[in-house]
N, C-alpha and C positions, 0 to 999 in steps of 0.2 A: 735708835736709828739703825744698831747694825742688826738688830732681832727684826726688824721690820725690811731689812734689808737681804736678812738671810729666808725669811719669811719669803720674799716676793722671788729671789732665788728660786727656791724649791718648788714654788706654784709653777714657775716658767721652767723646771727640768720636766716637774710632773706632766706637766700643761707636753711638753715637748713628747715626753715616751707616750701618754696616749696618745698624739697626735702618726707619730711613727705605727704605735698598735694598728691605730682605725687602719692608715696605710695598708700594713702588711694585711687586714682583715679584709679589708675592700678588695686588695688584690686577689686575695685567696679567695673569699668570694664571685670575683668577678670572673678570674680563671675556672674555677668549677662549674657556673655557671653558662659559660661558654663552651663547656665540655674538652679545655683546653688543659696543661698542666703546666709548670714551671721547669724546667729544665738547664742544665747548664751547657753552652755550646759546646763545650767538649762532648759530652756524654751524646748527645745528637749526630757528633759527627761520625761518633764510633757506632753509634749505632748504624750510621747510614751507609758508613766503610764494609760492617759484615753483612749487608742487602746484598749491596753488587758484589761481594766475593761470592756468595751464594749464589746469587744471579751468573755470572758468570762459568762458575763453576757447574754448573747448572746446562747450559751453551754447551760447554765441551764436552761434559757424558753426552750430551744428546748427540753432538757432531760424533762422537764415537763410535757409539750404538747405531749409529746410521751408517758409517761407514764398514762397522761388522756388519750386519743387515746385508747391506751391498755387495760385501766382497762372501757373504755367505748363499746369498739366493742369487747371484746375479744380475746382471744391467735389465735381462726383461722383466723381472721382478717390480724393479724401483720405475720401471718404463709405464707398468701397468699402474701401478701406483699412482703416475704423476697423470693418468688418462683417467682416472677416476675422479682425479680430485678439480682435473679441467673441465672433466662432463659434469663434474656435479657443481661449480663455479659459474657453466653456462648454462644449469638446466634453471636456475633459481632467474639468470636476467630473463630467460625465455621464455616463462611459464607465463609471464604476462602478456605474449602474442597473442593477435589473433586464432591465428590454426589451433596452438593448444585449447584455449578460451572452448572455440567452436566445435573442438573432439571431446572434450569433457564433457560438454556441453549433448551434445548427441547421443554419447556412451550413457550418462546418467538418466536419461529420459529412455532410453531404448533399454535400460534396465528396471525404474520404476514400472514402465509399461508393463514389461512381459512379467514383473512379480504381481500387478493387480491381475491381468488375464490368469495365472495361476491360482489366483485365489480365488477368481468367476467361476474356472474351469470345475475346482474341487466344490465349492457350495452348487454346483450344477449337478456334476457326478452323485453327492451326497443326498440330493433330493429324488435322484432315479434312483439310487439304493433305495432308500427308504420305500417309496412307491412302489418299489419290484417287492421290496423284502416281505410287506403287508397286505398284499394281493388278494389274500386267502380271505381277508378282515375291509370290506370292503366301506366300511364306516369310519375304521381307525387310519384307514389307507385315506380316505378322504380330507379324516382331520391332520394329519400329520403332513399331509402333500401343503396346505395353506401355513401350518405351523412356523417353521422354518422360514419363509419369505417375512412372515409378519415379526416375527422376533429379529430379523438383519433390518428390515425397516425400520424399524423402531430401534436398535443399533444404531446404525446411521443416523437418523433424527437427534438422538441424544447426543450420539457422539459429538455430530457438528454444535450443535448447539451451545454445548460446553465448550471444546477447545476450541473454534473459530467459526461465530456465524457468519463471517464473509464467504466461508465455503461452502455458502449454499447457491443451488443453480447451477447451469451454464459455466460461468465466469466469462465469458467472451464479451458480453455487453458491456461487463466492468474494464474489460482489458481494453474494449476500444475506446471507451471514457478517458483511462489513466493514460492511453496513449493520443491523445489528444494533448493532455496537458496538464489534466485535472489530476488532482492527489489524493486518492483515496486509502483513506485510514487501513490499516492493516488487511489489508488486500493480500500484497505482497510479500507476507510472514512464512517465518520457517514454522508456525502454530498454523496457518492458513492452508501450509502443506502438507502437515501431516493429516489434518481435517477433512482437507480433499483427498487424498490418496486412500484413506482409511473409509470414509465414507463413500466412497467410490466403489470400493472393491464392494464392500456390503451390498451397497443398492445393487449395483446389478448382479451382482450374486442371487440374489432372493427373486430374480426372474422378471421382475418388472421390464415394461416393454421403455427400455430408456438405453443411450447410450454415453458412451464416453469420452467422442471426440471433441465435443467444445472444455471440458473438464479438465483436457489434454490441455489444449491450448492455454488455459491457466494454469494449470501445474508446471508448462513451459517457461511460463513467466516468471512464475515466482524461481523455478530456477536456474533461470539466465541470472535474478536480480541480487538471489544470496552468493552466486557465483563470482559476481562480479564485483560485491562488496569481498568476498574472501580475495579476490585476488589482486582488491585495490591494495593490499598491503605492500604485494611485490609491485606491481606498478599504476603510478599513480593515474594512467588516464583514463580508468574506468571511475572515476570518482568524477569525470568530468559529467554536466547535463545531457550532454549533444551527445556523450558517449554510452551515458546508460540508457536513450530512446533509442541507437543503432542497434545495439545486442537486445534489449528487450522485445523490438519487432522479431529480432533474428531468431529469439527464442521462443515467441509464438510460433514462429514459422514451425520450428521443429517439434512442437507437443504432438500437432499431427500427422507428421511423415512418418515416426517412427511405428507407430500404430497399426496404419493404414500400408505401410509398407509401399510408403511410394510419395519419392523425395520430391521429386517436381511439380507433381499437382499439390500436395501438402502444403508447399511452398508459397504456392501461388493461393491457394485458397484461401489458409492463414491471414495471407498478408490484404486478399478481397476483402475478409470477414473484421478487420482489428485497426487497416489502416486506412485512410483518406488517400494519402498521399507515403509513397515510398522512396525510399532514397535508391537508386540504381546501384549506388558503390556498396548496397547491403543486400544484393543478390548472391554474390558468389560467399558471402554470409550463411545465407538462408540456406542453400545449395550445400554448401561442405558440411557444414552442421546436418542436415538432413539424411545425408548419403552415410554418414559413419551412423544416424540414428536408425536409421534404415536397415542399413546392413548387420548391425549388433544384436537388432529385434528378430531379424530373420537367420543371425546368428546362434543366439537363443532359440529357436523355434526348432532348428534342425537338429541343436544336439538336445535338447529335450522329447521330442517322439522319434529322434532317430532316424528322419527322411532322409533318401539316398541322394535327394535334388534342393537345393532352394527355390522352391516353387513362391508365388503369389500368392494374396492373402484369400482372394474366391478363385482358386484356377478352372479355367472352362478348357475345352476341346473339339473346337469348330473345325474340321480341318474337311475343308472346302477350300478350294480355290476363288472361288465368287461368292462373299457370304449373306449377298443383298443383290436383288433386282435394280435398276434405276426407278423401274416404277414407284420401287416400296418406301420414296423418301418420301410420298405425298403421308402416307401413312405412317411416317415417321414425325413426320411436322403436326398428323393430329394429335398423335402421341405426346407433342411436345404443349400443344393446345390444350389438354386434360390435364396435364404437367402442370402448368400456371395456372388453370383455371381451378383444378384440387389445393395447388399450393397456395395461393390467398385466402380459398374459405377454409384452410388448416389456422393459417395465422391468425384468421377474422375469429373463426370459436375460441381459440385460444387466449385470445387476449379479451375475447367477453367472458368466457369464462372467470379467470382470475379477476378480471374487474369487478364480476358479481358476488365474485366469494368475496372482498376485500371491501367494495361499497355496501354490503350487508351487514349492517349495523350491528345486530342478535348473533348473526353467526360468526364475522369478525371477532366480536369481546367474546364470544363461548367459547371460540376456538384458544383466543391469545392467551387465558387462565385453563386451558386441556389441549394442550400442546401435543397430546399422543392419542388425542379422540381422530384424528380428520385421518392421520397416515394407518393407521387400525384399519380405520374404515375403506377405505381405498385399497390399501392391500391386501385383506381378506376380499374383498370385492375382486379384485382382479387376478388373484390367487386362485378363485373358485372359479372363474371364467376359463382359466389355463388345465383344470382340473381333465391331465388326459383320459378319461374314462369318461367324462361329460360334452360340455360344449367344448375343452381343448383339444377333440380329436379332430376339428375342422381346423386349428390352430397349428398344428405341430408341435406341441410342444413338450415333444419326446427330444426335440431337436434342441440344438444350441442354436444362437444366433447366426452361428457361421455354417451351420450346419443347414439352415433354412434357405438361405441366401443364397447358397452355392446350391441347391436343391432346385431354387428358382432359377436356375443359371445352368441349368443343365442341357446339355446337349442332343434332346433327346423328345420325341412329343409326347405327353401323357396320355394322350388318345390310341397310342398302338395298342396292338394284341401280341406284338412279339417282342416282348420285352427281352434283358437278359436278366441274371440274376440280381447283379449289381444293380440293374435298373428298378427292379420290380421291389428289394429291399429300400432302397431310397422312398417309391414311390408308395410305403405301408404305411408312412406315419404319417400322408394325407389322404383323411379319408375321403375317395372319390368314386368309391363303389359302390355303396351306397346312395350316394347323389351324385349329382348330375357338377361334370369339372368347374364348370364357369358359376355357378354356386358355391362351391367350395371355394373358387378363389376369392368371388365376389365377399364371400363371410370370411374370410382371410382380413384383406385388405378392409374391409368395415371395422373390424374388430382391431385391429391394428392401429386405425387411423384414427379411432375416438379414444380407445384404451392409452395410446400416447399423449393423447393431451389430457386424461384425467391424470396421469402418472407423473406429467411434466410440473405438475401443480404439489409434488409432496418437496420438503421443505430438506431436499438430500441434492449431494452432489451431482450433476446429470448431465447427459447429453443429447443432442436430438437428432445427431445425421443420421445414424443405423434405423431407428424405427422406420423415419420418413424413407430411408433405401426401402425395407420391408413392401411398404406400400407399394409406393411406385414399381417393384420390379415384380409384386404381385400384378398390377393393372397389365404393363408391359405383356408379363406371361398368360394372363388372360386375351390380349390381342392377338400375341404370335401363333396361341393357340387353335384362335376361332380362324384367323390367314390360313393355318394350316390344314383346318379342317375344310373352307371354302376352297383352296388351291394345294391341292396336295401334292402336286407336280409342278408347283410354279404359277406365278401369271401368265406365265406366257407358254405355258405347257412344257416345257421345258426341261433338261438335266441339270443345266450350266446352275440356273439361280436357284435351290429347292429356298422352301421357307424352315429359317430358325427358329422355333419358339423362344430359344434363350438370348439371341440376339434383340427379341422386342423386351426380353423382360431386363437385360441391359442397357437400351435406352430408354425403359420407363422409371427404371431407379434415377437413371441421371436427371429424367427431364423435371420430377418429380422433386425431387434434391434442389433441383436450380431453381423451381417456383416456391421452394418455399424459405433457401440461402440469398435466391437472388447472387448468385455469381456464375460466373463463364468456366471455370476453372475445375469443377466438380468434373467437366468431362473427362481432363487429364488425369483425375483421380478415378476415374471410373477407368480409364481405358489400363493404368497403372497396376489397379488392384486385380482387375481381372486377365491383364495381358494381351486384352483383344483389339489391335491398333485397327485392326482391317474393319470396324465398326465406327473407326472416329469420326467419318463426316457423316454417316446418321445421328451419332450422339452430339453432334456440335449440331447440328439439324434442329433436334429437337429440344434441345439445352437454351440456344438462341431464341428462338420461337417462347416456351415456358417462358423464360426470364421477361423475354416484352411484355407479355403477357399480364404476370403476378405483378410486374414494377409497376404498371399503369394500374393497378386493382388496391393493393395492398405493400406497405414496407415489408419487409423482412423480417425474419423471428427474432433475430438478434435487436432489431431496428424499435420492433413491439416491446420485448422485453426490455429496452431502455425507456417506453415511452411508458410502458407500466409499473417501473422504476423513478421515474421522473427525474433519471441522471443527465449532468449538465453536458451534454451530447446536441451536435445539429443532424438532422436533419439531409437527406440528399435532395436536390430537386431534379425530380423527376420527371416535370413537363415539360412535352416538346413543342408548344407550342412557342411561334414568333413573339407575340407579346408577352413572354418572359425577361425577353430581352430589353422589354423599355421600361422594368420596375427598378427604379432607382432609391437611392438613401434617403433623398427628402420627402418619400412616400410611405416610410413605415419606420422614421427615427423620431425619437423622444423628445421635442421642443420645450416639454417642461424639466429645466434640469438645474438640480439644485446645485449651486458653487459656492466658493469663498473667493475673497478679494481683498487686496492688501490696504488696510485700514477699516479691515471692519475688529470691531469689540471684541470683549471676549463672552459677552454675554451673548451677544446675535451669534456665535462660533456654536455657542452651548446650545441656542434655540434648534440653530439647523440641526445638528446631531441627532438632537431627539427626534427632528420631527421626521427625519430622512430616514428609519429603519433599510434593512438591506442592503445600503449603500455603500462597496466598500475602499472607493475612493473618491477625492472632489475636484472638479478642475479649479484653477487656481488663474482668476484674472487681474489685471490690472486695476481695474475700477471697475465701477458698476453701470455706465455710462459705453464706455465704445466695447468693450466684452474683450477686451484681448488676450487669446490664453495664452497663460504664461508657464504650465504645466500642471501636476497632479499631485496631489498629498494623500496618502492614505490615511482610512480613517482611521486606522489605531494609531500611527503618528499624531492627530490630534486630539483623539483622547488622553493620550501620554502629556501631551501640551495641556492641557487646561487643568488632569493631576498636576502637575507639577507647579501651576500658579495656584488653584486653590486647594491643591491636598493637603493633608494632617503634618505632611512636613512644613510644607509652604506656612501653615496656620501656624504649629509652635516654634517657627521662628519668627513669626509676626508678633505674638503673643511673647517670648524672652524679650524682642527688644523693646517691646511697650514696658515688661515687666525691669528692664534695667536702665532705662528710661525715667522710671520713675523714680526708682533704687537712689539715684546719678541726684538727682533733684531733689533728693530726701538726705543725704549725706549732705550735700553742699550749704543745706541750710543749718545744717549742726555747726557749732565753734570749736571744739574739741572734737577730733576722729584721728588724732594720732595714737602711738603707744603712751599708756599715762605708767607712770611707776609711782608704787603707794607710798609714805611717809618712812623713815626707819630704813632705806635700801640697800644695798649688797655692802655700802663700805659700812654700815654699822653691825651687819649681821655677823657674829664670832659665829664659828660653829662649837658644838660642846664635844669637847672629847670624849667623855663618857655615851653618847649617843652611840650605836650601832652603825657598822661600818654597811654601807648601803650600795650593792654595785651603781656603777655607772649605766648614765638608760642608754641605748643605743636608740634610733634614729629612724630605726625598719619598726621600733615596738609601738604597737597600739597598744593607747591606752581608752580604756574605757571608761560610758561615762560615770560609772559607780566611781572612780578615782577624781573627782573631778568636783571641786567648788566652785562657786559661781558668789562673787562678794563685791561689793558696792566701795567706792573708794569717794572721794570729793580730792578738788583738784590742791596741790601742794601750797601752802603758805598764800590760797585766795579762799573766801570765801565760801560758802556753798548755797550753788544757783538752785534752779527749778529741777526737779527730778527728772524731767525729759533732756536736758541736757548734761544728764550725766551719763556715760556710758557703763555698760555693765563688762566685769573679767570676767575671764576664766583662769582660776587656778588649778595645774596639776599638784597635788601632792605627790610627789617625786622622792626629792632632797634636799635636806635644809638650803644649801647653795644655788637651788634651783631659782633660776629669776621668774617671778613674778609676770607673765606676760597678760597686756588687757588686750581685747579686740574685741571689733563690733560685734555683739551677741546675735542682731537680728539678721545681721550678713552671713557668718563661719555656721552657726548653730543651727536656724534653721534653713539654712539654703539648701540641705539635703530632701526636707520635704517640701520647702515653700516652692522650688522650681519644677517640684511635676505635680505639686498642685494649687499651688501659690499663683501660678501664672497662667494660668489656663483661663479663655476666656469664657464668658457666660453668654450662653443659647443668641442675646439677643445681642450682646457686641458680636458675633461669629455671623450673623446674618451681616450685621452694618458694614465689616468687614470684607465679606463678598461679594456685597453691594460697589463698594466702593472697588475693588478688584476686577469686576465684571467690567468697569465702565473703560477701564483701558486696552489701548490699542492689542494687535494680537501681532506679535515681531515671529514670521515665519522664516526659519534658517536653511540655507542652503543643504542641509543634508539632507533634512526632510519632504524635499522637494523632486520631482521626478520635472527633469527640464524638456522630455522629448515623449509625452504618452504617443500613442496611436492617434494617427488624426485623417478623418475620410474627407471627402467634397462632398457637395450635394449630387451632384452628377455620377455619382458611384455605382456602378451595378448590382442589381444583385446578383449575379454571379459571381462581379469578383470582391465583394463584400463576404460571398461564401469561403472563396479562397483563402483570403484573406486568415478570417478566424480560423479555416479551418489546418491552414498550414501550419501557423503561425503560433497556433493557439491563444488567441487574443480574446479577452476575458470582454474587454468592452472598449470603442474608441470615440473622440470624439470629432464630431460632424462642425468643419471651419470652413467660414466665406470671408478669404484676406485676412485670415487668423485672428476671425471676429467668432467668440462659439456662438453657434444656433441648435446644435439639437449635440444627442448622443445615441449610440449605437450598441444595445448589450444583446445578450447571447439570448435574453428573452425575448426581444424585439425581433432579431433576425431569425429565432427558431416560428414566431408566430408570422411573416414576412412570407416563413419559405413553406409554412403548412398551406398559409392563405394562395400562396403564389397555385401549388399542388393540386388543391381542390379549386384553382380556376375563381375563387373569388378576387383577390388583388391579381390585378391585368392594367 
């Protein structure tokens, strides 16, 4: 009794200090594991006592050191100090302004600009060397004149290519897309920027008849948007929507003021060419942003050649008192009549053009696998066309762009005999001595007019106002010309009014410009660039006139290039006719339209889906019977709803509960499924002394199953039943005193593989299954519900159906009578509405 007594003693101290071990283990564990340590509050506090003496200590040198400071430099010292650290305190709230926004904003574009004209400048220069330097070699002068142009081509091609095929084109079509509404993928990248900057500078480097103010106006965009993202960081409201459409227009505005050197027309042009509709409180926007980019580019310009003046980008020198007859508007408005009636059939070849190379099956796919066959081809072609010692000697193109332009703009009539010197060097690198002038300009302006739209068609960054100027202010100077040879003293014989020639070749660039922009605005740009105001109501003359003209003929280049893009863009209407005004919604809206409604399936939910491609949201009625909308779901919202009823998760949780389900049902019919313990148990087990001392297992050890028996027992002082009703152990060999535990073998042992594949159903229970899932209701929740889409009447206009979308940017709305649906209204209905409305068929 007392051996059994001292016996059960010692298990119960034993039993005691391991139980204190695991303790202190767990803790120690637990503290390491938390990355924490044990400590004693004393030792913490003193720890925490010598912080703030340091700290403190700390405080007072520095309050010392500052008061030496001060008493060693003096009060203006610590005065300036404390003004630096205010400016630099207010400069971080302030940088998120506007003004800053819009100076950066100007400064950075009026810098990219004048480093691309530098790099035009020097590959321009480099190609007259070469062509002077090989003069003597009149074959290798030949080849080395194309050489150069076809390798920057082909530069740019690749370039773009590679780091951002959004950079090809224009970008102005794109710009007025995104500013609409629509989101175009990587348009507006700092990759998109360098793509265009770089292939920009190339192409027109290499002489191609292209320029780079719609390029501008993209490269404006993209950097108002990275702008804005950098400076959401200091404040937060460019991060807003509303916020990044106001500086995005603002920042179109400026790609072309700083260029062109002229804030106000840039302004306005910009904002004809990108927007619908403009916000008024984003003009003195558009205005300060322009005027800093303005001035910075013509800042640049003067300390780089050293001009004594900041002159204009073409400066002319009419200095006449009267620099037009009143007679000569008539002749200013045909002027503007040849304007519109050129500028349509520019845009009509041009977009048959590209539509023929692109519907041409053989030469599309030849082209898409020899991606450097077609710009090869084009640019040595138009390379040898420029070859000055061949057909480029009726070209000029000894000349720059700027050089031609102001050449056409000169003050001065080619038909004298009394030139000066300055006049007669100008006038050597057209040659007109040879033949007859209105020839030479005639083969100018040809060769300009066709050579820009094969050029406008290579796969590089580009622009098309300069050419199209070219043109027109060749026509223009062909007019003024043959006036001045017809009236060499006037119409009216006269001193007061002589005739201009450079005055007609300044309103034929404009009028020229406007029939093929289609905007009012190019005159301000014209009258900006060249400083000649005393000409502005001939150029609004014939600007007005052109624009009616091409509007009623042909859309716009920008208008074409969206239609031969097929970007989700509307359309303007351009008919003046009255019965425009009586086409309404219920004459060109969709009456077949597919919906959902609150108690349909989920199998009918599935049918629509498929069968409705394109679609990418559904109205949402009441029932099927009176139609009443109740709002809109988009269609990935109910894709997401019907994964989630029958997807792979939905399934293997269908699939466990069936699978433990049956489990439940299979257990309960056993007798025995508690712990059994086998015959002989722990109070008869001695353990043998001489056995090896075996640590204690802990609790965190796996054991594996090589340690592991698996032995059959029958139950204690009964019987033994049927083999199915006995359950099978598992024994760890551990330690002798280790108890014995049984448990369900088919539940513990294999439930690791039985449940990812034990439970999975087969092909044909997974169909039954869906079957049966499909057939219930579809419960649609209030998040996923839009309560208020866009909703029109039948009685709607189309005009203000146009506004509408096009304000609003309204993707698609639907058509209700008493908020019963009958039809819908998407951006393909009303763009096909307002083409038909255009050509006069729907009336």
């Amino acid at each position: 009794m007392n051996s059994s007594t001292r016996e059960m003693k010692m298990t119960t101290t034993d039993s005691v200090e391991d139980d204190s071990k695991n303790v202190l283990e767990m803790r120690y564990q637990t503290t390491v594991m938390s990355g924490q340590y044990w400590r004693s509050l004393g030792d913490y506090a003193k720890e925490q006592a010598a912080q703030l003496r340091q700290l403190e200590k700390k405080i007072v040198d520095g309050a010392k050191v500052q008061k030496k400071e001060q008493s060693h430099y003096g009060k203006w010292l610590a005065w300036l100090r404390n003004l630096l650290k205010f400016t630099r305190r207010k400069t971080f709230v302030l940088i998120g302004g506007d003004w800053v926004f819009l100076a950066l904003l100007g400064i950075l574009m009026a810098i990219l600009s004048f480093t691309m004209d530098l790099g035009i400048y020097a590959c321009f220069t480099t190609r007259l060397w070469i062509y002077n330097h090989f003069r003597i070699y009149p074959a290798l002068q030949f080849f080395t004149w194309f050489t150069l142009p076809v390798l920057l081509v082909l530069f740019a091609t690749g370039f773009v290519f590679i780091v951002s095929p959004q950079a090809t084109g224009s970008g102005i079509p794109e710009m007025k897309t995104i500013m609409r509404g629509v989101v175009l993928k990587e348009y507006l990248t700092f990759r998109t920027l360098i793509a265009k900057t770089v292939g920009l500078t190339a192409a027109l480097g290499s002489g191609m008849p292209l320029g780079k103010e719609g390029a501008l106006v993209h490269i404006g965009g993209i950097v108002g948007t990275l702008l804005s993202k950098l400076l959401t960081s200091f404040k937060g409201i460019y991060g807003n929507e509303s916020r990044k459409t106001d500086m995005l227009a603002t920042a179109c505005a400026v790609g072309l003021s700083c260029s062109l050197g002229a804030p106000i027309g840039g302004v306005l042009f910009s904002i004809e060419v990108t927007s619908v509709y403009f916000a008024i409180r984003n003009y003195w926007r558009g205005f300060f942003s322009a005027v800093f980019g303005a001035l910075m580019f013509r800042l640049l310009a003067y300390w780089s050649n050293s001009e004594g003046t900041l002159t204009t980008v073409f400066p002319t020198s009419f200095q006449v008192d009267f620099p037009y007859d009143p007679h000569e508007l008539f002749i200013f408005a045909l002027v503007g009549v040849f304007g519109g009636l050129s500028g349509a059939v520019f845009v009509l070849f041009h977009r048959r053009y590209v539509l023929f190379m692109r519907n041409n099956t053989r030469i599309s796919s030849f082209l898409k696998y020899n991606r450097f066959i077609y710009p090869s081809i084009v640019s040595v072609l138009i390379a040898s066309l420029f070859y000055p010692s061949g057909f480029g000697r009726y070209l000029a193109t000894t000349l720059s762009t700027k050089q031609q332009v102001g050449a056409l703009f000169a003050n001065f009539t080619w038909l004298s005999d009394d030139l000066s010197v300055e006049q007669a060097e100008r006038l050597s690198h057209w040659d007109v001595a040879n033949t007859n002038l209105f020839v030479g300009l005639g083969i100018f302006m040809s060769a300009n007019f066709f050579l820009s739209i094969l050029a406008s068609t290579l796969a590089v960054p580009r622009g098309s106002l300069i050419p199209i100027f070219k043109v027109g202010a060749a026509f223009g100077r062909m007019i003024g010309e043959a006036m001045y040879f017809w009236f060499p003293e006037g119409i009216l014989c006269g001193n007061l009014h002589s005739i201009l020639p450079g005055g007609y070749a300044i309103v034929g660039a404009a009028a020229f410009s406007a029939g093929v922009t289609h905007t009012i605005s190019i005159s301000i740009v014209v009258v900006e660039m060249t400083g000649q105001i005393q000409h502005l109501i001939p150029i609004l003359v014939a600007v007005i006139v052109s624009n009616v003209i091409s509007t009623l003929l042909q859309p716009s280049i920008y208008e074409s290039d969206i239609m031969i893009k097929q970007l989700p863009y509307l359309p303007c209407i351009i008919s003046s006719r009255g019965a425009i005004h009586s086409i309404f919604v219920e004459d060109f809206m969709n009456r077949n339209v597919k919906y959902i409604w609150h108690g349909m399936t989920y199998g009918e939910l599935k049918n629509l889906i498929a069968d409705s491609q394109g679609i990418r949201s559904f109205p949402l009625l009441g029932d099927t019977e009176q139609k009443i909308l109740l709002g809109s779901v988009q269609r990935v919202e109910l894709m997401a709803l019907i994964e989630r009823h029958i997807g792979a998760e939905r399934r293997l949780e269908a699939a466990a509960n069936r699978y433990m389900e049956a489990r439940k049902n299979e257990i309960s019919r056993r007798k025995n499924s508690s712990f059994i313990v086998p015959p002989l148990a722990w109070q008869s087990v001695i353990p043998d002394p001489n056995a090896p001392i075996r640590r204690k297992v802990s609790r965190f050890e796996v054991i594996t199953f090589s340690d592991v028996t698996v032995t059959e027992f029958s139950g204690i002082g009964t019987q033994q039943s049927d083999e199915r009703s006995q359950p099978e152990t598992i024994t760890p060999n551990l330690s002798s005193d280790s108890l014995i535990v049984t448990v369900e073998s088919d539940v513990k042992v294999q439930s690791g593989l039985s449940f990812e594949q034990g439970i999975g159903m087969s092909p044909e229970e997974i169909e039954e299954w869906e079957a049966n899932e499909m057939l219930k209701v579809v419960e649609f929740k209030k998040d996923m519900i839009d309560p208020a889409p866009y909703q029109l009447v039948e009685r709607t206009s189309l005009h203000k159906v146009h506004a509408i979308f096009s304000l609003l940017g309204v993707q698609q709305a639907y058509v209700t009578a008493l908020g019963k649906l009958v039809g819908v209204v998407s951006l393909t209905e009303l763009r096909k509405a307002i083409e038909s409305a255009n050509s006069g068929v729907l009336s």
